[in-house]
C-alpha positions in Angstrom: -8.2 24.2 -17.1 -10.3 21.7 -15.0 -8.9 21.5 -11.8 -8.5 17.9 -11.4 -7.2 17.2 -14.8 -4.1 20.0 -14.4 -0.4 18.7 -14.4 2.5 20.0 -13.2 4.6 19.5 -16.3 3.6 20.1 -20.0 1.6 17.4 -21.6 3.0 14.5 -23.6 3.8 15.1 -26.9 2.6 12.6 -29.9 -1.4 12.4 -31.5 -2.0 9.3 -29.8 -1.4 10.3 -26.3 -3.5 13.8 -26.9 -6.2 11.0 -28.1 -6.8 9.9 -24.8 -9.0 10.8 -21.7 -6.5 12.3 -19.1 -7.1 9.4 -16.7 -5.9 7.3 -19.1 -2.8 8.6 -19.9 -2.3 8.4 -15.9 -3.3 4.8 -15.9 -0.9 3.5 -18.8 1.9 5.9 -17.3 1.8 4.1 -14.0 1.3 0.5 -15.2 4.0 0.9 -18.1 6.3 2.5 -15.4 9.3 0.4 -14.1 8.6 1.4 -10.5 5.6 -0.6 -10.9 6.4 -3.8 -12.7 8.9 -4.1 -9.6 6.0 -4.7 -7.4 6.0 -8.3 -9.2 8.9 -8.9 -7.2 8.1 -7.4 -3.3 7.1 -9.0 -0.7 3.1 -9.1 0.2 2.8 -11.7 3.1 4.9 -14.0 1.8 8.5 -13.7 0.3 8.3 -12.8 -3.3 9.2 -15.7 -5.5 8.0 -18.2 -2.7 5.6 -19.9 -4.2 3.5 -19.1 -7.8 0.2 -19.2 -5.6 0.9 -16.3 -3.1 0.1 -12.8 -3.5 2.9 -9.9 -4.2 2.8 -6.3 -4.0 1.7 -6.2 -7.7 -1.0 -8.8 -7.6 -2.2 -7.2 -4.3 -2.4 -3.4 -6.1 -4.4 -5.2 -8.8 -6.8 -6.7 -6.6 -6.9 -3.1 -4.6 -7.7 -1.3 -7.9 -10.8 -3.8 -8.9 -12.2 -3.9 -6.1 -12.1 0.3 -5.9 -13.2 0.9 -9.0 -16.4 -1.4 -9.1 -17.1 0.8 -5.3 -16.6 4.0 -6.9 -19.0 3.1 -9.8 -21.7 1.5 -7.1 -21.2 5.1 -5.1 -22.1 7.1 -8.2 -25.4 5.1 -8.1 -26.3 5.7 -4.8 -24.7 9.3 -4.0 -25.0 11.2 -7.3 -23.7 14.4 -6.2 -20.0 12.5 -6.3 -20.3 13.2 -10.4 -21.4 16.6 -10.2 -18.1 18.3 -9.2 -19.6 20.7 -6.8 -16.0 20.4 -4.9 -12.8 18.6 -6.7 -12.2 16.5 -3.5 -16.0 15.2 -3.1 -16.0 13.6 -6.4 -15.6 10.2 -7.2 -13.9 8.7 -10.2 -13.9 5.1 -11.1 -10.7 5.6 -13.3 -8.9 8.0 -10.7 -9.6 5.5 -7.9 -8.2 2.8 -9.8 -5.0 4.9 -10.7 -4.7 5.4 -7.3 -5.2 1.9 -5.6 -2.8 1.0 -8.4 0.0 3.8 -7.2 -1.0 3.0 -3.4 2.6 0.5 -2.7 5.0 2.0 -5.3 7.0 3.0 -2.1 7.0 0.2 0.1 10.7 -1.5 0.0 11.9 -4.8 -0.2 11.4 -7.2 2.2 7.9 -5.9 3.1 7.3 -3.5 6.5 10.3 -4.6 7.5 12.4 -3.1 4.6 10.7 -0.2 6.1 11.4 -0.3 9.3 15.4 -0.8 8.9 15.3 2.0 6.5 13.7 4.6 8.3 15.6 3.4 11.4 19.1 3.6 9.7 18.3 7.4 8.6 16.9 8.6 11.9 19.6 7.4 14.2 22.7 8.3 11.0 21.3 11.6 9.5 17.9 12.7 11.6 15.9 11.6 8.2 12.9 9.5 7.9 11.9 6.7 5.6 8.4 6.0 5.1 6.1 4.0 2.5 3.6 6.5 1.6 6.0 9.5 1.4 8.1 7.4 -0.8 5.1 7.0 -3.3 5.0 10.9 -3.9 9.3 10.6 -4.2 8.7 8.0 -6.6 5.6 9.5 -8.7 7.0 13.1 -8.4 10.8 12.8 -8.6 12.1 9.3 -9.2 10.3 8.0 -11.9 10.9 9.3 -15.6 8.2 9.3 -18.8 9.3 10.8 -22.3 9.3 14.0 -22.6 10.1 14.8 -18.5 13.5 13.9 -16.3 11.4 13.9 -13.4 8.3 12.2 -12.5 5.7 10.7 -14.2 3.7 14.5 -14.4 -0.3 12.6 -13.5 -3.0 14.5 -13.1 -3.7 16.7 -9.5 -7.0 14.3 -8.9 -4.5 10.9 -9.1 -1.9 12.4 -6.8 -4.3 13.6 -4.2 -6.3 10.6 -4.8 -2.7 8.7 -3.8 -2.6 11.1 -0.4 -3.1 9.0 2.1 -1.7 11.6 4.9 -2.0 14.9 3.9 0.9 16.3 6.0 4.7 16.9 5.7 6.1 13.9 7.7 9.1 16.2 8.9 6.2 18.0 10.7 7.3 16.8 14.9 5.6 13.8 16.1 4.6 12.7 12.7 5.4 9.0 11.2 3.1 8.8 7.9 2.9 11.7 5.5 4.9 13.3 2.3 9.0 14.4 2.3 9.6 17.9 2.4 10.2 18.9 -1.6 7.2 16.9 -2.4 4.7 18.2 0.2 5.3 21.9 -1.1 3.3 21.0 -4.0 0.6 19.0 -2.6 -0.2 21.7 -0.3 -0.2 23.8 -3.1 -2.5 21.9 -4.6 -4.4 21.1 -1.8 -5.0 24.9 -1.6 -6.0 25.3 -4.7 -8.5 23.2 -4.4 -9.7 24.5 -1.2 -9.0 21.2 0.7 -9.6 21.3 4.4 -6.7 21.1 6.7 -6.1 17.4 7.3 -8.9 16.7 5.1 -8.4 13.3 2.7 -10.5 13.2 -0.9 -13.6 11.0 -1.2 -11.3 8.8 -3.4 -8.4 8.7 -1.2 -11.1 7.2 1.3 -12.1 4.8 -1.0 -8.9 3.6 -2.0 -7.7 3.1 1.9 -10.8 1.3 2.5 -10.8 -1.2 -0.3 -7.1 -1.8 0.4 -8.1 -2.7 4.3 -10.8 -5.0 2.7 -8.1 -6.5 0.3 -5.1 -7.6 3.5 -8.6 -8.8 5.6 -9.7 -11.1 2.9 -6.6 -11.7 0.8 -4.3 -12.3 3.3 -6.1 -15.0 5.1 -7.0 -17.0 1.6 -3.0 -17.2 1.3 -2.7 -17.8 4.7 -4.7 -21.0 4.5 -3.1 -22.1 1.4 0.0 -22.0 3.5 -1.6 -23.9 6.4 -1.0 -21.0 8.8 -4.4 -20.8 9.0 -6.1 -24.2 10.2 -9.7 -24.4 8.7 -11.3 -26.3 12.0 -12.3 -25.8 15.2 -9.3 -26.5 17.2 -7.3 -23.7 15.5 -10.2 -20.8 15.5 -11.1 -21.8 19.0 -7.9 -22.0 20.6 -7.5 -19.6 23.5 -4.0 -18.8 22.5 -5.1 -17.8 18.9 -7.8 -15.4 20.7 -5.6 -13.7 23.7 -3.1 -12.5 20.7 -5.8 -11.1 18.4 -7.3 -8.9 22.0 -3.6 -8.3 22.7 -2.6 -6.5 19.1 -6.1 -5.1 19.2 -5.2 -3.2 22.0 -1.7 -2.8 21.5 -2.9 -0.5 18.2 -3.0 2.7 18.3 -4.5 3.2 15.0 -7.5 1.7 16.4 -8.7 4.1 18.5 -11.6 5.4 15.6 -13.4 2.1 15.5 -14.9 2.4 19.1 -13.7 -0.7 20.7 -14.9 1.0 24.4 -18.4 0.0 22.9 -17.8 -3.6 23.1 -16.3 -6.5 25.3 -13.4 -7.5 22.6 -12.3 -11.0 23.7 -16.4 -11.9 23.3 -16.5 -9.8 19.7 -13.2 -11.8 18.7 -14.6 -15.3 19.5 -17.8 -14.6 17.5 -16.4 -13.3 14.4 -13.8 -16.4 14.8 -16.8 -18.7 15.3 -18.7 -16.8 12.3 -16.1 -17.5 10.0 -15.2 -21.0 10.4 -19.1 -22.1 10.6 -19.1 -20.4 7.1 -16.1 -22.5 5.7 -17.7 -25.2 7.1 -21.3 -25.1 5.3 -19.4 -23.7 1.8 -17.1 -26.4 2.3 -19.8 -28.8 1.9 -21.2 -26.8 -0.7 -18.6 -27.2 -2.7 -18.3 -31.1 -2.6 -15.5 -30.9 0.1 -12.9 -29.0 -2.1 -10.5 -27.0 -0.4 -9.5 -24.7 -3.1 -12.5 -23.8 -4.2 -14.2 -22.7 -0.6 -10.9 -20.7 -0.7 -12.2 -18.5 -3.4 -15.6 -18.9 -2.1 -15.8 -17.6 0.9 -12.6 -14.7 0.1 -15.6 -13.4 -2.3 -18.5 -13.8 -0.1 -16.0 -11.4 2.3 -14.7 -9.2 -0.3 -18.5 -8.7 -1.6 -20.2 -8.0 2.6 -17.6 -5.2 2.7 -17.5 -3.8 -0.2 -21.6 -3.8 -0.6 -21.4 -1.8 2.7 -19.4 0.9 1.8 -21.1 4.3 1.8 -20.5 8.5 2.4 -21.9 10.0 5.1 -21.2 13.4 7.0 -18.6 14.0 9.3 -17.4 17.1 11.1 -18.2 19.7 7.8 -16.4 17.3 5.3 -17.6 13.8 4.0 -16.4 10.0 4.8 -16.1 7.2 3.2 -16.9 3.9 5.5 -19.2 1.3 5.6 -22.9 2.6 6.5 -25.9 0.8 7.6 -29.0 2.9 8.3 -27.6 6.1 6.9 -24.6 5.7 9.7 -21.6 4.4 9.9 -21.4 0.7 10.4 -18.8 0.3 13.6 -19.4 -3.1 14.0 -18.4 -4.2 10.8 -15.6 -2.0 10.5 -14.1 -4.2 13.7 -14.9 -7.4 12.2 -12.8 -6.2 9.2 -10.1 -5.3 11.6 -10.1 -8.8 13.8 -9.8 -10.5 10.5 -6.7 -8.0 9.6 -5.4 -8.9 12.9 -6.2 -12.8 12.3 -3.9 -12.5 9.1 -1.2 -10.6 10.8 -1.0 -13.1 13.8 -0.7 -16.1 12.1 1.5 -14.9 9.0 3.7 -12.1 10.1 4.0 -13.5 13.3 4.9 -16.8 12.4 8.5 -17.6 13.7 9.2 -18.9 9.9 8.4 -15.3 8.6 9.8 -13.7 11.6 13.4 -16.0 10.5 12.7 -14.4 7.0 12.9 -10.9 8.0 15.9 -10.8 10.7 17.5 -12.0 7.4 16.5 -9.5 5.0 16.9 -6.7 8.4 20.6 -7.9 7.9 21.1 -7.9 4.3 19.9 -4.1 4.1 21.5 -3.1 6.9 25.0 -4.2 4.9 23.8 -3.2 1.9 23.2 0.1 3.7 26.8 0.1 5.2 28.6 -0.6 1.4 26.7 1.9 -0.3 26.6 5.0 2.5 30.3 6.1 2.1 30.4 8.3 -1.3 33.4 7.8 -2.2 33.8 4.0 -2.1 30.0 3.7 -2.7 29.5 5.8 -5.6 32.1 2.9 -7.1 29.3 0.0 -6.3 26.3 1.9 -7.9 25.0 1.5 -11.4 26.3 4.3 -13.8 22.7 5.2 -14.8 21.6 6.0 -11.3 24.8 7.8 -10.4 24.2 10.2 -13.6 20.5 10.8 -12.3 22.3 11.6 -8.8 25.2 13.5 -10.2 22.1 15.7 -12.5 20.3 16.6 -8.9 22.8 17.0 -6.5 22.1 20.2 -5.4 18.7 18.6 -4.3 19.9 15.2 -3.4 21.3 14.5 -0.3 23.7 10.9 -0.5 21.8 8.9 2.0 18.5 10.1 0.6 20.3 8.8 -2.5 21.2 5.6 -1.0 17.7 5.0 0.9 16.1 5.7 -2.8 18.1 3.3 -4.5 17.9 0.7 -1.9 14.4 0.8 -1.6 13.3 0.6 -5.3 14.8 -2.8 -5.2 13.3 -6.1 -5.6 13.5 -8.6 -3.3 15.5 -11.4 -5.2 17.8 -7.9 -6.6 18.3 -7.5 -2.9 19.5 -10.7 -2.4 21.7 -10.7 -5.2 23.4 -7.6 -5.0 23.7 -8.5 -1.0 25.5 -12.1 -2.6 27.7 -10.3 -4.8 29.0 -7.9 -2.3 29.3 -10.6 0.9 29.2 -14.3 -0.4 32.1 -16.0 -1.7 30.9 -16.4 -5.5 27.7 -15.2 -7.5 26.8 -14.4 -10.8 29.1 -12.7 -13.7 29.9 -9.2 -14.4 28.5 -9.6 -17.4 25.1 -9.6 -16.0 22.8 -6.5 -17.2 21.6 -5.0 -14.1 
């Protein structure tokens, strides 16, 4: 059996399934998948159900996947040994990019990071467990989710789920905060071994997914952003000292920085040009297109979207292979840190905004008491629907109750959240007859 194509589980039954290319069984599996249609409804930026202009988690894994798979096909032009197979992880797959960029935030909770944060937080300091987006993704694809034929997981292909592997490492490991639970890391290791993966080593189309979703939040982001008027398209806003000393500051402040070699530049000077870059573009496509806000929008989020992605490249790096942007057969530092000020542009003026900051002390509170009605078996176990309680009750021996409750939490919705948090705490909502 090819490598990349072997599953964990027996193959679906029926002649139309066995019709298909094994990639796209993956692909329908995750896009008919119920963890996935959730995404409609969590948080990107802003609130989910806030507006029907703004981005959610779904529209966001959408853009991610487009944007990957047109890459992966320009990187097959331009590197052809990434369709000769010589080593499973050092290929590139249009379709098993785009499974993966569309699998990339099946994990994340409601609420956005912060979802996150109060999850992992109330499972450290209660039970010494960890929460955590991207380990969730494997719990979801490997253990949560069901497809005919399995009670456990949606059974895709090795390439997808290693494509998905963001963090090759068991996050129970000491001093790690990003990686894969426990029961689901024994068999990525495994399968990391059997295809003779280097330690700590990420697949040419794990890359490529984690790239083209750091190109989507720097381009994406900000085109909501100005929609919202958190971004001001003139000078006042993208010259404003106080816009600039907050981009050096989380610059800085970022640890996961360190590998775009900010020592090699004076950052306050590199922040103001890329600021003065970007609105001198709005301003001449502004014109360009007679003066019409919604269409520079678009405009210049594609002229963005289209630098990066035209940039991105493989090169070698320490015996293994990375994916990055690349000018002159190296990799292209410089405009790796533009791509991060603008990340840190979007994340100063949106997440930071005391309007979005309001938003998530509210939804911190509504999980933390969903958290405290749910934890107690005996009454909690009362509260939960009768279909997840059967899927608990059917894997108790491997399914710890505040694993249970972090899982079932966390594959809300945001308006769910807010309704099950309204029926449980607010004086009168909804009917018992509602289908849940």
């Amino acid at each position: 059996m090819d490598i990349r194509h072997m599953r964990l589980d027996e193959p679906a039954l029926g002649t139309f399934s066995e019709e298909r290319e094994e990639y796209e069984r993956d692909y329908a599996r995750l896009i008919q998948s119920p963890a996935f249609r959730r995404l409609q409804g969590k948080s990107q930026v802003f609130g989910a159900g806030s507006g029907d202009y703004y981005r959610t988690r779904l529209t966001h894994s959408l853009e991610v996947s487009q944007i990957a798979r047109e890459a992966a096909r320009r990187l097959a032009k331009h590197y052809p040994f990434v369709e000769q197979g010589e080593h499973p992880g050092l290929v590139v797959s249009p379709a098993v990019v785009e499974c993966a960029a569309l699998a990339h935030d099946l994990g994340h909770p409601p609420f956005g990071h912060r979802g996150e944060e109060v999850l992992n937080g109330l499972l450290q300091e209660q039970y010494g467990m960890k929460y955590e987006g991207n380990a969730q993704n494997f719990r979801i694809l490997m253990f949560l989710e069901k497809r005919a034929g399995s009670g456990s997981g949606l059974d895709l292909t090795a390439a997808v789920l290693l494509a998905v592997n963001k963090y090759p490492y068991c996050i129970d490991e000491p001093g790690r905060l990003k990686g894969v639970y426990a029961p689901e890391w024994e068999i990525i290791r495994e399968l990391r071994e059997r295809w003779d993966m280097p330690e700590g080593a990420k697949t040419l189309e794990t890359q490529l997914m984690d790239l083209c979703d750091d190109i989507a939040y720097s381009t994406h982001d900000i085109e909501d952003g100005i929609r919202a008027g958190k971004i001001g398209m003139d000078r006042t806003f993208f010259e404003s000292e106080h816009l600039h000393s907050h981009l050096v500051q989380e610059i800085v402040d970022d640890e996961g920085n360190k590998d775009f070699r900010w020592e090699e530049v004076n950052i306050p000077e590199m922040v103001r040009r890329v600021l003065d870059d970007f609105i001198s573009q709005w301003e001449s496509i502004y014109i360009a297109c007679g003066r019409e806000a919604s269409r520079t929008r678009r405009e210049i989020k594609a002229r963005w979207v289209s630098t990066f992605a035209g940039r991105i490249g493989i090169i070698d790096e320490a015996g293994w292979k990375r994916v990055t942007f690349v000018r002159d057969d190296a990799c292209d530092y410089e405009l790796l840190r533009t791509m991060e000020i603008l990340k840190k542009l979007a994340w100063v003026t949106l997440i930071k905004d005391f309007r979005v900051q309001r938003l998530q002390m509210r939804s911190e509170i509504m999980i933390k008491q969903l958290w405290d009605s749910f934890i107690k078996p005996e009454t909690g176990r009362l509260i939960v629907p009768s279909d997840w309680l059967q899927n608990y009750e059917s894997h108790a021996a491997k399914w710890s109750w505040p694993r249970f409750v972090a899982d079932y939490i966390a594959g809300m919705t945001d308006a769910y959240a807010e309704k099950v948090y309204a029926e449980l705490f607010a004086s009168k909502s909804g009917s018992i007859y509602e289908m849940d």
